[in-house]
Phi, psi and omega in degrees: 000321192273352201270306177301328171318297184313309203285330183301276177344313187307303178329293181300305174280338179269329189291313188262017161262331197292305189312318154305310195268018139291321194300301195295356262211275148003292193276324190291327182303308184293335194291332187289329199264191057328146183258134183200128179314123171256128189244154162216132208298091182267340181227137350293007203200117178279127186217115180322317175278177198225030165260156161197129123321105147204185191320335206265324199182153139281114184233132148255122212268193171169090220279073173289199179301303192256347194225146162258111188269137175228164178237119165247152163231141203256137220265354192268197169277001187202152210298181157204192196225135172267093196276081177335298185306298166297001191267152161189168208236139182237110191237141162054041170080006191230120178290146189231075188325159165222181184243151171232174182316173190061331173302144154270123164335315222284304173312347200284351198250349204248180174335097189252136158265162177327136144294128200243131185238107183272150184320124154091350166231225219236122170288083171298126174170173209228154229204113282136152186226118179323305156310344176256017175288124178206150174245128188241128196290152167271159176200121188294112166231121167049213184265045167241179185236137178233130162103201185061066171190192218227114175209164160246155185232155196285152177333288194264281180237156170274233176290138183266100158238135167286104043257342200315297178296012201298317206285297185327310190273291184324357186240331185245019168285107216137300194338179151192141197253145198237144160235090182278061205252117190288140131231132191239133163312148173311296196283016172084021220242144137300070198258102179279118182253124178240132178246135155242130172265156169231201184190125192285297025293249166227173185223208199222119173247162190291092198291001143293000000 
């Protein structure tokens, strides 16, 4: 009988203890991933990927909440220029000036110069859409400070929660995100490149 106890006793406490730390094991798992808008490259090329190739350069895009990020390489024998002033994001149907890395908020709206991609390497940088720029004024509550910074709000939607959001993605499912990135050539020729993105919905990415 004390024998039968025991193991019932073992059971309750060591059994519910595993069991939490399955349970928790579980919320760590979900805590790695994110729900994120899934896009597929339908122009100049319909492509599962968000990659594109041709003679002039290789980009790979990556389409964050607030931002469109690329790795370009530029593929000729002689430099070219990412010609800033002319780049733009065409959201809901509407052109969008943008900003790129390095730009200061305060700066996003005046002039930017070419980026210069010398033969054979790579360019990291980002799209920023101006208009999602903003500044929140500070404000003194008791001896704190809240605001007096800098932020952006997103291209479409920001954090995805699931099932609350789903009408959202059901409205923006279709969509199509425009990249409108200028590269000018050694001898100065202009080659305008338009990426049309669509949205899928969404899909579950790795949150590291």
């Amino acid at each position: 009988m004390k024998t039968k106890i025991s193991l019932l006793l073992f059971s309750f406490l060591f059994g519910g203890k595993l069991f939490a730390q399955n349970e928790d094991d579980t919320i760590k798992e979900k805590a790695r991933t994110i729900t994120v808008l899934n896009y597929e490259m339908i122009e100049p090329e319909k492509l599962n990927s968000l990659f594109y190739k041709d003679s002039i350069m290789e980009i790979d895009f990556d389409i964050l909440s607030d931002q469109v990020g690329f790795r370009l390489r530029n593929e000729t024998s002689k430099p070219i220029k990412v010609v800033w002033d002319d780049a733009s994001l065409g959201i809901f149907n509407v052109s969008h000036k943008v900003m790129h890395s390095g730009i200061k908020y305060n700066d996003r709206n005046g002039s930017m110069a070419a980026s210069t991609v010398l033969p054979g390497t790579i360019l990291d940088d980002m799209m920023i859409p101006t208009d999602r720029v903003h500044y929140r004024k500070a404000t003194v509550i008791g001896s704190s400070v809240i605001g007096g910074d800098w932020y952006t709000s997103p291209i479409y939607i920001g954090k995805i929660r699931l099932p609350k959001d789903q009408k959202k993605i059901d409205a923006l499912t279709g969509e199509k995100l425009i990249v409108y990135l200028p590269i000018m050539n050694n001898a100065g020729k202009l080659n305008g490149y338009t990426f049309i993105f669509q949205i899928l919905g969404t899909i579950q990415i790795d949150s590291d």
